[in-house]
C-alpha atoms as an extended CHARMM CRD file, in Angstrom:
* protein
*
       267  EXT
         1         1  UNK       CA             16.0310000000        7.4530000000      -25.5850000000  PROA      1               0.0000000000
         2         2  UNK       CA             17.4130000000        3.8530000000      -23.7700000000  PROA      2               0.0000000000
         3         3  UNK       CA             14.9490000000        1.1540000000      -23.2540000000  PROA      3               0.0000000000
         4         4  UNK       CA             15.7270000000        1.5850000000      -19.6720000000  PROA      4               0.0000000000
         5         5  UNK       CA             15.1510000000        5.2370000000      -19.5730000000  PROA      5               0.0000000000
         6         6  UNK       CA             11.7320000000        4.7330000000      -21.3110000000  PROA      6               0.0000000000
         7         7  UNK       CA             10.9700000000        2.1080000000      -18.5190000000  PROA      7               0.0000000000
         8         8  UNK       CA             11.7340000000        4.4820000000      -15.6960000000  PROA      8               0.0000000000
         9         9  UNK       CA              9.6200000000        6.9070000000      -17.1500000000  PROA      9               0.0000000000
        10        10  UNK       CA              6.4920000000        4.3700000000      -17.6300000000  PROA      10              0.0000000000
        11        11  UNK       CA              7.2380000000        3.1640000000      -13.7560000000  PROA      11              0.0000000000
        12        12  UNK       CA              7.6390000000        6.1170000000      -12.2110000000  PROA      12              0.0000000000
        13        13  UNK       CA              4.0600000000        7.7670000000      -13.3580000000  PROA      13              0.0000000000
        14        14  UNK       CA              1.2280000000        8.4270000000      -11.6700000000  PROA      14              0.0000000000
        15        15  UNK       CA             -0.9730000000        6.6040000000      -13.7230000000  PROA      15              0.0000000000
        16        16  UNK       CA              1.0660000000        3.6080000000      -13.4100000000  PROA      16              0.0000000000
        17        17  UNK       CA              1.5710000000        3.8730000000       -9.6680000000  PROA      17              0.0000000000
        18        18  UNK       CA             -2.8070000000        4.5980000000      -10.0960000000  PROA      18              0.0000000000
        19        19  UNK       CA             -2.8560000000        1.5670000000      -11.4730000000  PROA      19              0.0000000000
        20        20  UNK       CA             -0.9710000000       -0.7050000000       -9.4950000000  PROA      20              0.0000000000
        21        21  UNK       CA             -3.1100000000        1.0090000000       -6.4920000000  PROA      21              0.0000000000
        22        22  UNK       CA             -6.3300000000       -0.3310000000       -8.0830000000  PROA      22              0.0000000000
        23        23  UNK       CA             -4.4540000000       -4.0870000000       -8.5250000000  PROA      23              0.0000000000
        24        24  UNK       CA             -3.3210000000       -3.9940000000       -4.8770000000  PROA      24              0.0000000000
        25        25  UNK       CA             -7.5790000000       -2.9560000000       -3.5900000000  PROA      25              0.0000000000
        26        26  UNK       CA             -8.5450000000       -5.8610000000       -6.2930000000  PROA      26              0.0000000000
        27        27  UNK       CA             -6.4630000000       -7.7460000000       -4.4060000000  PROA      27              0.0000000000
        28        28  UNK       CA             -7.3550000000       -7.3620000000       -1.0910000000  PROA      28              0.0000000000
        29        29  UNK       CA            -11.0690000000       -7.4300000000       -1.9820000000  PROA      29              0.0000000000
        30        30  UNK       CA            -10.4500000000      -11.0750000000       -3.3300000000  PROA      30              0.0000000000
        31        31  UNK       CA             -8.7250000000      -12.2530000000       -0.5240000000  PROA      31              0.0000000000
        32        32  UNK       CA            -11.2630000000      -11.0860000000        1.6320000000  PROA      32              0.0000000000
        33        33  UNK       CA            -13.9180000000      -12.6740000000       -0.5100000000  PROA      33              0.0000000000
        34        34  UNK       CA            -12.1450000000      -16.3240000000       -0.3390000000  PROA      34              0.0000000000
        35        35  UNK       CA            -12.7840000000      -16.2140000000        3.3230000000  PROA      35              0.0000000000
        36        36  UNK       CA            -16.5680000000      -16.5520000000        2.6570000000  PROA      36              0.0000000000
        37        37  UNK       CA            -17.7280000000      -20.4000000000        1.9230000000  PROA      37              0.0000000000
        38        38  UNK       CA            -20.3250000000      -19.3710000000       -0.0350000000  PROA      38              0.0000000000
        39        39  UNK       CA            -18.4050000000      -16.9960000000       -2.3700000000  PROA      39              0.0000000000
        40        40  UNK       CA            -15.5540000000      -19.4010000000       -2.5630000000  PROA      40              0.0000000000
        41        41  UNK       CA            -18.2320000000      -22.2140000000       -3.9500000000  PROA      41              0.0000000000
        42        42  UNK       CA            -19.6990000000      -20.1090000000       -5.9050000000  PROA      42              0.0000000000
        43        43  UNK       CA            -16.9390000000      -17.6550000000       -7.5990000000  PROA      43              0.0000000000
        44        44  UNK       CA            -13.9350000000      -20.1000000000       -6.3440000000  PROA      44              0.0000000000
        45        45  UNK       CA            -12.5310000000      -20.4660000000       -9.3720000000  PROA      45              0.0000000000
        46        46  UNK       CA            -12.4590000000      -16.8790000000      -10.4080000000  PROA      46              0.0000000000
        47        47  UNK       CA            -11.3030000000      -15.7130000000       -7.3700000000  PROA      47              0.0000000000
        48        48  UNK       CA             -8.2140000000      -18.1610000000       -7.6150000000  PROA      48              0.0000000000
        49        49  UNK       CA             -7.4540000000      -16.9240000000      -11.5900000000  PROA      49              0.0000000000
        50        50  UNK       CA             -7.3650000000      -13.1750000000      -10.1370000000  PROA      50              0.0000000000
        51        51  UNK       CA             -5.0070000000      -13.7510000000       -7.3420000000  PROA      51              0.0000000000
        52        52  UNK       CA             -2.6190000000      -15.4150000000      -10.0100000000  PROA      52              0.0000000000
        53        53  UNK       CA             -3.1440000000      -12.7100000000      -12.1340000000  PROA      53              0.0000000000
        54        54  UNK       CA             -2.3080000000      -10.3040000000       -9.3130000000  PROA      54              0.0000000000
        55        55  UNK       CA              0.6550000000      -11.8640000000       -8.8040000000  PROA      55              0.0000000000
        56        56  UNK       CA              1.4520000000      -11.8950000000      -12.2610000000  PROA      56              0.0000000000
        57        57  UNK       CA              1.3770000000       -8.3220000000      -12.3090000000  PROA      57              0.0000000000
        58        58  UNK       CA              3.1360000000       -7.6560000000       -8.5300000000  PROA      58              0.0000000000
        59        59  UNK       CA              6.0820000000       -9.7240000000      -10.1140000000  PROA      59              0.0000000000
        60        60  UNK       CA              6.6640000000       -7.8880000000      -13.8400000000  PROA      60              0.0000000000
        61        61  UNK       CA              5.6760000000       -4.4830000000      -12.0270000000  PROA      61              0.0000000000
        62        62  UNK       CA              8.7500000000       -5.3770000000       -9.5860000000  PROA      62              0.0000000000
        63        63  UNK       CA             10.9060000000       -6.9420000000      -12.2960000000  PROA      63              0.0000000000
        64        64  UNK       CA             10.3790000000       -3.6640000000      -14.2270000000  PROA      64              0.0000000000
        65        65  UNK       CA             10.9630000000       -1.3080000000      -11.5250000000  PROA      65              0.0000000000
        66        66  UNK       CA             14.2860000000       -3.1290000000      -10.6260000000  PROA      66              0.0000000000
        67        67  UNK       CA             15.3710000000       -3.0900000000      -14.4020000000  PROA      67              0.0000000000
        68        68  UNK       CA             14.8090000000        0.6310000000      -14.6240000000  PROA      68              0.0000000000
        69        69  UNK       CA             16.4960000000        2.0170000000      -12.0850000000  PROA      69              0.0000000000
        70        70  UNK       CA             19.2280000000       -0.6370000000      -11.7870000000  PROA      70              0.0000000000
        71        71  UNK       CA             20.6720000000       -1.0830000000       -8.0500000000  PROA      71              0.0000000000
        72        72  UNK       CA             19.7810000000        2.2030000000       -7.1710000000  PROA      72              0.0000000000
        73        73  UNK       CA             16.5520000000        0.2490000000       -6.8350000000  PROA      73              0.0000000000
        74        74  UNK       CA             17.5420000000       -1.1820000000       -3.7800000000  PROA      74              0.0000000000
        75        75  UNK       CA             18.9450000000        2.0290000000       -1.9620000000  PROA      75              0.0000000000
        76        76  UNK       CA             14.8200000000        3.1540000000       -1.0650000000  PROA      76              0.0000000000
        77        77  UNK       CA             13.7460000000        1.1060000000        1.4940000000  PROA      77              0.0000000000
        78        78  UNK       CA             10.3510000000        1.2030000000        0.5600000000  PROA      78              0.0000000000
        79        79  UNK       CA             11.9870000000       -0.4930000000       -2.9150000000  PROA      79              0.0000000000
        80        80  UNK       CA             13.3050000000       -3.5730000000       -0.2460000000  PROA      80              0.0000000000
        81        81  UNK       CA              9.2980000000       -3.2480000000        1.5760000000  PROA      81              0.0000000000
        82        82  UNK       CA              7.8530000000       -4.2540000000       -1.4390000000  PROA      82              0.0000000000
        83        83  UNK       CA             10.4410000000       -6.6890000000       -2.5270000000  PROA      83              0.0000000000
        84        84  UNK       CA              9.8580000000       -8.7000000000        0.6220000000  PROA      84              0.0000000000
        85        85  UNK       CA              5.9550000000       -8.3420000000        0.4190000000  PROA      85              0.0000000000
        86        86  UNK       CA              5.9780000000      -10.0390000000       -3.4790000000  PROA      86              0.0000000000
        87        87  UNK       CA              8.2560000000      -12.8970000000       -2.0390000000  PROA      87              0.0000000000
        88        88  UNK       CA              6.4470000000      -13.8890000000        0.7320000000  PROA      88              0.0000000000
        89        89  UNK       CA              3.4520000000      -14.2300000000       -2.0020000000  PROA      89              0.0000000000
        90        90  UNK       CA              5.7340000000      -16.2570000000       -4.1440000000  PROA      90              0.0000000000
        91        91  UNK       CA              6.5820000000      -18.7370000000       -1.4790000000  PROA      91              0.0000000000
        92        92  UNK       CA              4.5060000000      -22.1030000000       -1.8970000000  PROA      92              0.0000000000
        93        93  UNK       CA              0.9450000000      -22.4240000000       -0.0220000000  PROA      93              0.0000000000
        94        94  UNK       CA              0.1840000000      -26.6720000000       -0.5290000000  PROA      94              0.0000000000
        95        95  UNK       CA              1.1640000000      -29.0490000000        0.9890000000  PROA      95              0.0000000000
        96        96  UNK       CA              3.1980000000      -28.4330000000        4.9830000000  PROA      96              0.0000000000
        97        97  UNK       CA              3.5100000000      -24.6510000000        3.5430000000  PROA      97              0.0000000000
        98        98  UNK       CA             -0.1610000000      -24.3380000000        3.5750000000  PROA      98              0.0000000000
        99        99  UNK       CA             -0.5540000000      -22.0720000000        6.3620000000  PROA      99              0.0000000000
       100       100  UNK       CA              1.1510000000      -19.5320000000        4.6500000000  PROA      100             0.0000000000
       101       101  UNK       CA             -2.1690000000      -18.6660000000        2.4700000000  PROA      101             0.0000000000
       102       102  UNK       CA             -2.7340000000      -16.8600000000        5.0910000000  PROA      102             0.0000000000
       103       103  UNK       CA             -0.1450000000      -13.9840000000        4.6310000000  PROA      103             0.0000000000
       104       104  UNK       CA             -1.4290000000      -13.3240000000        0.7660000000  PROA      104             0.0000000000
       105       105  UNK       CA             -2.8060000000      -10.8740000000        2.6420000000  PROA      105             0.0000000000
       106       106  UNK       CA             -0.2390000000       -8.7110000000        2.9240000000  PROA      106             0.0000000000
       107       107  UNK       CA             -0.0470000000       -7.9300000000       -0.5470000000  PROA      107             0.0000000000
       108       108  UNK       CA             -2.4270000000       -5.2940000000        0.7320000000  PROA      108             0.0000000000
       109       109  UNK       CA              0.0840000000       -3.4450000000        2.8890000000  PROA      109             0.0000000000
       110       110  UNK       CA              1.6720000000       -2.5550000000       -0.7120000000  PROA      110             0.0000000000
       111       111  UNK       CA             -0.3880000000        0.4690000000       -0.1010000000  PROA      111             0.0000000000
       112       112  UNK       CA              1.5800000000        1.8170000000        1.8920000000  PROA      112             0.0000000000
       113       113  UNK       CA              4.3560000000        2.4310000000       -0.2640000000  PROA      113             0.0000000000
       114       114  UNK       CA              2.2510000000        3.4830000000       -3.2680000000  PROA      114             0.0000000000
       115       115  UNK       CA              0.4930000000        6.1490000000       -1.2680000000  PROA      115             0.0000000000
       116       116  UNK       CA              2.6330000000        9.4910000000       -0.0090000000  PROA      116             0.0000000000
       117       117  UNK       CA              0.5990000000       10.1480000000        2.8750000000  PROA      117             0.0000000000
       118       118  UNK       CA              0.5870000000        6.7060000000        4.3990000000  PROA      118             0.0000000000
       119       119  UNK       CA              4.5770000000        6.5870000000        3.5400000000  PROA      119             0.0000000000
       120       120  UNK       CA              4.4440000000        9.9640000000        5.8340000000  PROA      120             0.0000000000
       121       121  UNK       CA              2.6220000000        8.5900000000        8.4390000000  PROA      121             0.0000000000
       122       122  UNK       CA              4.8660000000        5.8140000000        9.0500000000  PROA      122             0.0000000000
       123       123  UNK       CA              8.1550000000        7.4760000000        8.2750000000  PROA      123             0.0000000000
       124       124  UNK       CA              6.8910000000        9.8240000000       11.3370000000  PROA      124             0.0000000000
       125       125  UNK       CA              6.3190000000        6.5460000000       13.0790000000  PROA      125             0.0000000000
       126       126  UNK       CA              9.7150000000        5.2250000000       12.5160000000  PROA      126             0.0000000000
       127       127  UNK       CA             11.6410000000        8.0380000000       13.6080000000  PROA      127             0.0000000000
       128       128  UNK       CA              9.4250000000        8.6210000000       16.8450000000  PROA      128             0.0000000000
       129       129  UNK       CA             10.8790000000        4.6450000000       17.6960000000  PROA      129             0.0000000000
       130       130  UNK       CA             13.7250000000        5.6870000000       19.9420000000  PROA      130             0.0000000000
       131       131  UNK       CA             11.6010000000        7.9990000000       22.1850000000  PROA      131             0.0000000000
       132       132  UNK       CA              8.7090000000        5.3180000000       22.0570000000  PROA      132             0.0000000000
       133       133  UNK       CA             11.5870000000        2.8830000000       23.4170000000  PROA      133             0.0000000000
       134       134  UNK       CA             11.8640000000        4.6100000000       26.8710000000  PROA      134             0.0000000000
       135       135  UNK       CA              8.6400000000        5.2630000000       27.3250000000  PROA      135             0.0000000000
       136       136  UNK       CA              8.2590000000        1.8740000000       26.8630000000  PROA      136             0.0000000000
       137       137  UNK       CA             10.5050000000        0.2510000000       29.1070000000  PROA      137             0.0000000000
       138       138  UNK       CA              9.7050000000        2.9740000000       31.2270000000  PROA      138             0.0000000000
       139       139  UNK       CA              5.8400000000        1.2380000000       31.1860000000  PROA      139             0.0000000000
       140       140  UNK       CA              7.2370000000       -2.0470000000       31.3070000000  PROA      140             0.0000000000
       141       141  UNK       CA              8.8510000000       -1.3090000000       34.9880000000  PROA      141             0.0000000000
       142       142  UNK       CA              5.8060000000        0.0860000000       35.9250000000  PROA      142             0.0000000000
       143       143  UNK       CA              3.8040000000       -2.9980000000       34.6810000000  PROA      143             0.0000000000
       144       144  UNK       CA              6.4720000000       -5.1800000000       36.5440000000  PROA      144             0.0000000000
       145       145  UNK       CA              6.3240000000       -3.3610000000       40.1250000000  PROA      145             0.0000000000
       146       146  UNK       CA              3.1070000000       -3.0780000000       40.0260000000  PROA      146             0.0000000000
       147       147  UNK       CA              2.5790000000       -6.5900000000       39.2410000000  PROA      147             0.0000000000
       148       148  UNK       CA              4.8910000000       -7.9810000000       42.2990000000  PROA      148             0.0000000000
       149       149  UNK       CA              3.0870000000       -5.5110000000       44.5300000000  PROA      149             0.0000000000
       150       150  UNK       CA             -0.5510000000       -7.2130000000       42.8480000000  PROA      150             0.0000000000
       151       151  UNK       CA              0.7580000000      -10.6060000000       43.6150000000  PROA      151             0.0000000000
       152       152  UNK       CA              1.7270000000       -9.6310000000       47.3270000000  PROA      152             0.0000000000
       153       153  UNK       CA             -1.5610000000       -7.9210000000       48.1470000000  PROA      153             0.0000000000
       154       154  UNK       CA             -3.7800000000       -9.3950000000       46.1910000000  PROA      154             0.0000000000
       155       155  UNK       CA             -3.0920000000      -13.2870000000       45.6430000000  PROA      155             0.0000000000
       156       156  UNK       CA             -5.1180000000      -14.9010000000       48.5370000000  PROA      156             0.0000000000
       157       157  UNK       CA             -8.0100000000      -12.7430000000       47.9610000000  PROA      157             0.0000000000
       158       158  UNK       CA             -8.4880000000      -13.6060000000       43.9180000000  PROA      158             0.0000000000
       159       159  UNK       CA             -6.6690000000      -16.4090000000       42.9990000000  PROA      159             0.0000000000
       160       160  UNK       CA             -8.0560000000      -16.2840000000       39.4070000000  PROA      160             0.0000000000
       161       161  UNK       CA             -6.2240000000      -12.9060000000       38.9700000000  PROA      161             0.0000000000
       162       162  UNK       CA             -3.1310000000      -12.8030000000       41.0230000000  PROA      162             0.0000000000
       163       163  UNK       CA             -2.6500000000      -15.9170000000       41.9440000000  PROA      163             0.0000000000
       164       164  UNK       CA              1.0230000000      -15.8710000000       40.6460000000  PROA      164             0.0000000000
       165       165  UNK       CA              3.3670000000      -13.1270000000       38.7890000000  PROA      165             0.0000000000
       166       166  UNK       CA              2.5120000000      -14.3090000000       35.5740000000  PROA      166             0.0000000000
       167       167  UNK       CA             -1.5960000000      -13.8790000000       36.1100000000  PROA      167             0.0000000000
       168       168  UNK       CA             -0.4290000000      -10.6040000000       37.6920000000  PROA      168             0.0000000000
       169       169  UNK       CA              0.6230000000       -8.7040000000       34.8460000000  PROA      169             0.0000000000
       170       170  UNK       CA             -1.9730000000       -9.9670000000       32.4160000000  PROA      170             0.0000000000
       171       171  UNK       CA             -4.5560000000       -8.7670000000       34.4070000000  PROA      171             0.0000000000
       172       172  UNK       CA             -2.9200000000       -5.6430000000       34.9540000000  PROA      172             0.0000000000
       173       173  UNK       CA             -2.3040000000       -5.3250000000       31.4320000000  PROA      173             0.0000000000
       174       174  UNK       CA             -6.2190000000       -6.2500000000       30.8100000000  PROA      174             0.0000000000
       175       175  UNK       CA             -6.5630000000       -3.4190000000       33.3170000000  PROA      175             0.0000000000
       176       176  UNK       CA             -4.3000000000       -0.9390000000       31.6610000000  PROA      176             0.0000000000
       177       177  UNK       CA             -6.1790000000       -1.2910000000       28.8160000000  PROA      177             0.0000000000
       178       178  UNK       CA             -9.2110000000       -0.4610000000       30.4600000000  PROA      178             0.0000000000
       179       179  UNK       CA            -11.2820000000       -3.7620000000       29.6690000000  PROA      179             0.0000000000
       180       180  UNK       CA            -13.5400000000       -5.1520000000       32.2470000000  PROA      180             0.0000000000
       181       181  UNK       CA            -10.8380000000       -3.3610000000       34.8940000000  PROA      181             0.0000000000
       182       182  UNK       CA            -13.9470000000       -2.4560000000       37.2460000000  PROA      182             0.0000000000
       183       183  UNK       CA            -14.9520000000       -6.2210000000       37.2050000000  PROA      183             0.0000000000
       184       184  UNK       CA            -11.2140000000       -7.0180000000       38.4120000000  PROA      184             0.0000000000
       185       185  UNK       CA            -11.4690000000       -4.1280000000       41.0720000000  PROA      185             0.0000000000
       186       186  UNK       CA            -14.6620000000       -4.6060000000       42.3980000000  PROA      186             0.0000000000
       187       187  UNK       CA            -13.8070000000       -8.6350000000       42.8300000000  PROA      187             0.0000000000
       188       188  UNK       CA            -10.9490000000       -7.9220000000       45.1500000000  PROA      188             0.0000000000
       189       189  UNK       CA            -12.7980000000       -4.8930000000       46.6160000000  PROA      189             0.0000000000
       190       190  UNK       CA            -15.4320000000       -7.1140000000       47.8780000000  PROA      190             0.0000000000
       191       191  UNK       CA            -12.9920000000       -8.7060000000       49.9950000000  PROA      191             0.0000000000
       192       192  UNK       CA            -10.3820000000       -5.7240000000       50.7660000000  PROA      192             0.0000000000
       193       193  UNK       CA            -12.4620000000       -2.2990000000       50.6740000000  PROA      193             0.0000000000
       194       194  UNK       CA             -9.5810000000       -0.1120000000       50.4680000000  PROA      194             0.0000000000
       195       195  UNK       CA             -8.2470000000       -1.8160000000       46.7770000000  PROA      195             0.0000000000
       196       196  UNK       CA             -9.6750000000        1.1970000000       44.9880000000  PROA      196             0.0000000000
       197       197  UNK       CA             -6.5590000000        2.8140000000       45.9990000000  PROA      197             0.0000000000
       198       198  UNK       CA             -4.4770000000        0.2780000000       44.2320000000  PROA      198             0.0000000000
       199       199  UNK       CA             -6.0840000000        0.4280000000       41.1980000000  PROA      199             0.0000000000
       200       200  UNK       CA             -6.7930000000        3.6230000000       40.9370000000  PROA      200             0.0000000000
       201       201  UNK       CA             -3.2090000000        5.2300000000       41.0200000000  PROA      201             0.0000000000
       202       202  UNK       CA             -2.3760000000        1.8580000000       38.7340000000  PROA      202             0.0000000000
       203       203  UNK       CA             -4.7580000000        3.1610000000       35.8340000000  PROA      203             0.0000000000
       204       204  UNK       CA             -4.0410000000        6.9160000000       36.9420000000  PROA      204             0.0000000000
       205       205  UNK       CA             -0.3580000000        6.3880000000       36.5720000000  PROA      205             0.0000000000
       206       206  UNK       CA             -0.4890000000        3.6290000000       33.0810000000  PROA      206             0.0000000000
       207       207  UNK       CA             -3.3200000000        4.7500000000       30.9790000000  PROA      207             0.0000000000
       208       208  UNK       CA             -3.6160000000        8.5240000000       31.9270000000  PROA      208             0.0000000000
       209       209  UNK       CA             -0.1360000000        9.1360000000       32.1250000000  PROA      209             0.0000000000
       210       210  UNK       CA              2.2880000000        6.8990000000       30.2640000000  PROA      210             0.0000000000
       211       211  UNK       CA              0.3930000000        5.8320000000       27.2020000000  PROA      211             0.0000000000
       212       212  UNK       CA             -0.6210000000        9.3250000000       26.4750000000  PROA      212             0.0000000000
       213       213  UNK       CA              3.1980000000        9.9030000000       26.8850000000  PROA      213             0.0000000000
       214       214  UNK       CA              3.2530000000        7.5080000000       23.5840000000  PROA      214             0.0000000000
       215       215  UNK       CA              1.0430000000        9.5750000000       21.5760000000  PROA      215             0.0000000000
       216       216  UNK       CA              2.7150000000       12.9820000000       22.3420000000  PROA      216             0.0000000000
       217       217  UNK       CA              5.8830000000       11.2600000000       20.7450000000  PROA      217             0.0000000000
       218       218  UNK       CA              3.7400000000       10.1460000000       17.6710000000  PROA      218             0.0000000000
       219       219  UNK       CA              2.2490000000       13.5700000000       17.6370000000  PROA      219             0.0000000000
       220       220  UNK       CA              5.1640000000       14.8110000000       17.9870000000  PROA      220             0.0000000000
       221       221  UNK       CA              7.3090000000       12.7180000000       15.2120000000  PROA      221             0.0000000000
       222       222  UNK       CA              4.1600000000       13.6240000000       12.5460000000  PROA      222             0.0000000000
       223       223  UNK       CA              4.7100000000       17.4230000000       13.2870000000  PROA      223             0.0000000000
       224       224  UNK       CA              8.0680000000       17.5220000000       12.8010000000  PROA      224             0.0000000000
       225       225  UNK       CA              7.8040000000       15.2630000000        9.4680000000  PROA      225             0.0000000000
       226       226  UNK       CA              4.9810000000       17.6770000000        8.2460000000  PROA      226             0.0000000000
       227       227  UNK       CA              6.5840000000       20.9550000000        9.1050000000  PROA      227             0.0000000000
       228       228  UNK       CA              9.8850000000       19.4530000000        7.0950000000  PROA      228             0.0000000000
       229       229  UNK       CA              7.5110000000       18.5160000000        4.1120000000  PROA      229             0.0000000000
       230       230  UNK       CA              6.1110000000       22.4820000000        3.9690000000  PROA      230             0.0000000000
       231       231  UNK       CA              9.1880000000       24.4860000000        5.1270000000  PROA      231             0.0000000000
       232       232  UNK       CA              9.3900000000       26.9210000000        2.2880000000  PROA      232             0.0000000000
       233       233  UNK       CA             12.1830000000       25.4300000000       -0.3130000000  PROA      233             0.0000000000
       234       234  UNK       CA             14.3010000000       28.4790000000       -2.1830000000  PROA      234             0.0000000000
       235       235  UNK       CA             13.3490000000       29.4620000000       -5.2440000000  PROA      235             0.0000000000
       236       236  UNK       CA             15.6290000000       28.5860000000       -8.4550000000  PROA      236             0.0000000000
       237       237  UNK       CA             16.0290000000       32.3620000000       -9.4300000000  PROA      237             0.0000000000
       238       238  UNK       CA             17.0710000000       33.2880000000       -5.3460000000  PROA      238             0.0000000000
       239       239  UNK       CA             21.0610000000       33.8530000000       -5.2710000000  PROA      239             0.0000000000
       240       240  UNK       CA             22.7240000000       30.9060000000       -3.0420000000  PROA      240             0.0000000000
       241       241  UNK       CA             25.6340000000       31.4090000000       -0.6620000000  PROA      241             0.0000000000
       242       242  UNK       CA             28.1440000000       30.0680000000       -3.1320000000  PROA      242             0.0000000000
       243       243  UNK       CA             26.5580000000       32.5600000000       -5.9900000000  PROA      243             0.0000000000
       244       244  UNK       CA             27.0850000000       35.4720000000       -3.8080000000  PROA      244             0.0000000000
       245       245  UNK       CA             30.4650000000       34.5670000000       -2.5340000000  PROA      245             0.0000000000
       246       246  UNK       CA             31.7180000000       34.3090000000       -5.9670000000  PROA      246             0.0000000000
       247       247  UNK       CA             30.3870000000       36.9970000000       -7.2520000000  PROA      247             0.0000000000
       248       248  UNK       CA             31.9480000000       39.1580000000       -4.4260000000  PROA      248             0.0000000000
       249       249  UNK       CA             35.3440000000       37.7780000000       -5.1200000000  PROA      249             0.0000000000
       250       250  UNK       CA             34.6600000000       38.6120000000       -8.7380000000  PROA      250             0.0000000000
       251       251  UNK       CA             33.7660000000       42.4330000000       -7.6080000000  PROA      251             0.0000000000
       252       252  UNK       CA             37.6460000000       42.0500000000       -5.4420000000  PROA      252             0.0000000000
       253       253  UNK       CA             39.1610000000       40.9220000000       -8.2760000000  PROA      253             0.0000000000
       254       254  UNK       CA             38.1350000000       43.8320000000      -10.7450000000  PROA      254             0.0000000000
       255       255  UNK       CA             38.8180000000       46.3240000000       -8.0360000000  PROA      255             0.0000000000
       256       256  UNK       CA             42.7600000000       44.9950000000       -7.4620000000  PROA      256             0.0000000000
       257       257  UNK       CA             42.6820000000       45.0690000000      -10.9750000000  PROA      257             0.0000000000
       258       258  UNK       CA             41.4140000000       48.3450000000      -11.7090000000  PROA      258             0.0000000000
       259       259  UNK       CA             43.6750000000       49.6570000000       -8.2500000000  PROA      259             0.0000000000
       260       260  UNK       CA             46.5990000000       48.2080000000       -9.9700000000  PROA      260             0.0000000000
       261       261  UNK       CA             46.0620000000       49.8970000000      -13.4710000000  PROA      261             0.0000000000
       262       262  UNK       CA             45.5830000000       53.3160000000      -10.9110000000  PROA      262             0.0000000000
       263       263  UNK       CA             49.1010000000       53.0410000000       -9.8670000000  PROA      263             0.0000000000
       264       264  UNK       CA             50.5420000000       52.3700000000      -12.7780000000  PROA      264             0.0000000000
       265       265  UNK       CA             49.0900000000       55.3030000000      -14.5720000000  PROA      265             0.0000000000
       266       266  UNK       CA             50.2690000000       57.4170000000      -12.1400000000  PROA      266             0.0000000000
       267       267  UNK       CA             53.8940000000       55.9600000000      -11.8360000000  PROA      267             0.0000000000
């Protein structure tokens, strides 16, 4: 057995993919601990000598994983997911480049591509993009008209709200969103009584309607990956199309044959 064959064998595990599971929740825990003052003055240095260990281990596991299974490697794009992850942690964190510290935190979205079911879950994600697409320009027009109309109506009576297009539509998205949107109603009510109706077909129409259009197309995308990953698969014993065809053209052939030897019997 190659080297490399051996390799692919070790990376490709469970226990190995365990493994690098438990680095990757290390990880995260230790990032997460170096934004306490007290921890970092107390365990600083410890905390620094695991997250260089970490990254010790996110770079051979990678180097490894490429090695083994050569440039088919880069044909998964989970493969390229966590090759961009381990550079962005190998990209320098002093100096001007300090605010990238900050993104050593994504070393914990590794998990996503170590664990099947969160792979799933955003592989269902992925393909429900295109019908996420019109629903979402489809909310974007609404946010716009609704805005202009806002701005018309509604820009002498709260300034602080609609006093132009652009403090329009972030109020109406703060209202879509159902935060303090009674606050906003009520303000404008006190002044125009007959707002209510505004608002109400606005939230009727945005958070009732569209954005629960947006999780019947998630819903919809996870079904359709789950019902793919349980469909019943043949069995390796069950005769396939091709078996059966050849064996019937077998079956011809021997009759001909045997029709042939027939006839010349009984010429």
């Amino acid at each position: 057995m190659s080297v490399r064959v051996r390799l692919r064998e070790i990376v490709d595990a469970p226990v190995f993919q365990q493994v690098i599971m438990g680095v990757i929740v290390l990880n995260a825990i230790t990032l997460g601990a170096e934004t306490s003052p007290s921890l970092v003055a107390e365990y600083g240095p410890v905390l620094h000598a695991v997250d260089r260990a970490v990254l010790v281990v996110f770079v051979v596991e990678l180097v490894a994983r490429i090695y083994a299974h050569g440039w088919r490697f880069f044909t998964d794009p989970w493969n390229w997911f966590d090759t961009v992850i381990v550079g962005i942690a190998l990209l320098p964190t002093s100096g001007a480049f300090s605010v990238l510290r900050a993104l050593r935190i994504l070393r914990a979205l590794r998990l996503i591509s170590i664990v099947p079911s969160m792979r799933r879950v955003v592989s269902a994600l992925l393909g429900a993009l295109p019908g996420m697409a019109s629903i979402a320009a489809l909310l974007l027009l609404v946010l716009y008209v609704s805005a202009v109309m806002a701005t018309k109506l509604f820009s002498g009576l709260s300034p602080e709200y609609f006093g132009d297009l652009g403090d329009s539509l972030f109020t109406l998205f703060q209202v879509m969103t159902g935060e303090a949107w009674s606050e906003v109603a009520r303000t404008v009510m006190s002044k125009q009584p007959l707002a209510w109706i505004f608002f109400v077909t606005y939230i009727v129409v945005t958070t009732f309607t569209v954005l629960n259009l947006f999780i019947a197309v998630a819903v919809s995308a996870m079904e359709a990956q789950t019902s793919r990953r349980t469909a019943p698969q043949p069995e390796d014993d069950e005769p396939t199309l091709a078996a059966v065809l050849a064996e019937l053209r077998e079956l011809r052939a021997l009759h001909e044959a045997a029709a042939r030897r027939e006839e010349s019997s009984v010429g």
